[in-house]
N, C-alpha and C positions, 0 to 999 in steps of 0.2 A: 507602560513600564518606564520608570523613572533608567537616563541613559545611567551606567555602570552599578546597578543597581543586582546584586546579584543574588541575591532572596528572592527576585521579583521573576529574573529567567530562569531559575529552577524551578520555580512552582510554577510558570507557563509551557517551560519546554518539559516537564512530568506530566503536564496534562496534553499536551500538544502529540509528544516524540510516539507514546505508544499506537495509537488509532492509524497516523501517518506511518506508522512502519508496518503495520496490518496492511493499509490501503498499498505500499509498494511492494509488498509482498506479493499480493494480488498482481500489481504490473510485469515486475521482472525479476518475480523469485524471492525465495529465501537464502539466497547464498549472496545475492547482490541490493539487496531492500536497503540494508544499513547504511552502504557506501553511499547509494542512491538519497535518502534523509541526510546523509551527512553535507552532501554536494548540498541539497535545498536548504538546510541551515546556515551553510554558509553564506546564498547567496541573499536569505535573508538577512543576515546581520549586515550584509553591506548594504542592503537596499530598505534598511529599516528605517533610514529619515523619508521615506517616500509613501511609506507605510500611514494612510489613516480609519480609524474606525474602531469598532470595541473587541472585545475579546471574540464574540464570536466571526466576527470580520477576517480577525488576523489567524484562524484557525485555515478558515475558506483561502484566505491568502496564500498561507503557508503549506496549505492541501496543492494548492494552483502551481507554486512551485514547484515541489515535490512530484507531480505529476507530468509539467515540463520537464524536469532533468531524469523521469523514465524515460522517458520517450525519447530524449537526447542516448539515454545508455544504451535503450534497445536499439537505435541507427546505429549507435557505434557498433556494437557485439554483430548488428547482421552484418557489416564489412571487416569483422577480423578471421583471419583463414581460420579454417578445421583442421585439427590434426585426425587422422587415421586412425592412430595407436587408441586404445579402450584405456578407461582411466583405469580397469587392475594392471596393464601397460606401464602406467606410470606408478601410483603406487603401491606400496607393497603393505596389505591390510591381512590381519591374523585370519585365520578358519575362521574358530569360532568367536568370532566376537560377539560380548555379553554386553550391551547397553541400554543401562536403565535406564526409562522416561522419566524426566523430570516431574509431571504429574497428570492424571488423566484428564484432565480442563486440557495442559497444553496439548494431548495427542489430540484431544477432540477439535480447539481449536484450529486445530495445524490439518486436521483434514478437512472442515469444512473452509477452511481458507486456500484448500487445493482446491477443491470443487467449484468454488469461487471462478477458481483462478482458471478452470477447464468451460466456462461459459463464454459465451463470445464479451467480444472485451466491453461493449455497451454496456451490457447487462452486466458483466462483470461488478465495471465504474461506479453502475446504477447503484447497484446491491452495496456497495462499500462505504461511497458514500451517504445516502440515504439510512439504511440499516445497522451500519457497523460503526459508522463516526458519528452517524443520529446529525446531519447538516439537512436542513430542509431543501424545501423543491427549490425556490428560487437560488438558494449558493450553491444549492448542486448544480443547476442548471447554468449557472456561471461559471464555475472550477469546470465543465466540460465543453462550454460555450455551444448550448442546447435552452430549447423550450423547459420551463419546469415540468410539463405534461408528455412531452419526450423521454423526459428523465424517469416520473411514475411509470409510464408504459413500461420502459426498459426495465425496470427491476419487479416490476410486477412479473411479468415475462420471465427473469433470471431467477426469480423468488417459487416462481412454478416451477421450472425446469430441474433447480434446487432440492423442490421435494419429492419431485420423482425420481432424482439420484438417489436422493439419502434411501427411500424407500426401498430403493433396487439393490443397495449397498450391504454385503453380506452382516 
């Protein structure tokens, strides 16, 4: 990507941002994934003169990131206190509330990306990156600092486990 070229980071960061915000979504939620991609975007743009290889390089890169500043949020969140109070405690949400799904891809995606997310976190990793971002054995086995055949196992392993949820899954 030619520097201030901005044709060039929209059409990497639309191919990049989606798959990256599934895979953190997978780490630490839906409610915090976005902030999380946001932190690793950023600190790609500043470490972007250090950055070399092709496109599929700077995916695994920017996975590698992104995957660090989980892991930096989950430290943070297990040392900030607990309130007591239940969040209807704090906010005040109608009876009956009537809210539409956006569409049934998204409900379907968003469960099996729970499910995902209910695997131990190996298999988790494995399964997201290998199957969901499609990064092969060796950049997976880099973005998690693992054997590429550690990596197979593990999602092979999360990929069974997987279809014995769904199968059990009303």
């Amino acid at each position: 990507m030619l520097a201030g070229d901005e044709g060039a980071f929209r059409t990497v960061y639309r191919a990049v941002q989606p798959p990256l915000l599934r895979y953190l979504t997978v780490l630490v939620g839906p409610a915090d994934a976005e902030d999380v991609a946001s932190e690793a975007w950023s600190q790609a743009f500043r470490d972007l003169d250090r950055f070399t290889g092709d496109a599929d390089g700077f995916r695994g890169w920017v996975t590698t990131i992104g995957r660090n500043r989980a892991f930096d949020h989950l430290r943070r969140a297990s040392r900030r206190p607990v309130s007591d109070q239940t969040l209807e405690d704090l906010v005040d949400l109608p009876d009956d509330a009537d809210v539409e799904l956006d569409t049934l891809g998204r409900v379907n995606s968003q469960a099996v990306l729970r499910l995902i997310g209910e695997l131990p976190r190996d298999q988790a990793e494995a399964i997201m990156l290998r199957t969901v971002l499609g990064f092969d054995g060796p950049t997976s086995a880099r973005i998690l600092g693992k054997r590429p055949g550690a990596v197979r196992a593990a999602a092979h392993r999360g990929l069974k486990q997987l279809a014995k949820r769904i199968s059990e899954e009303p």
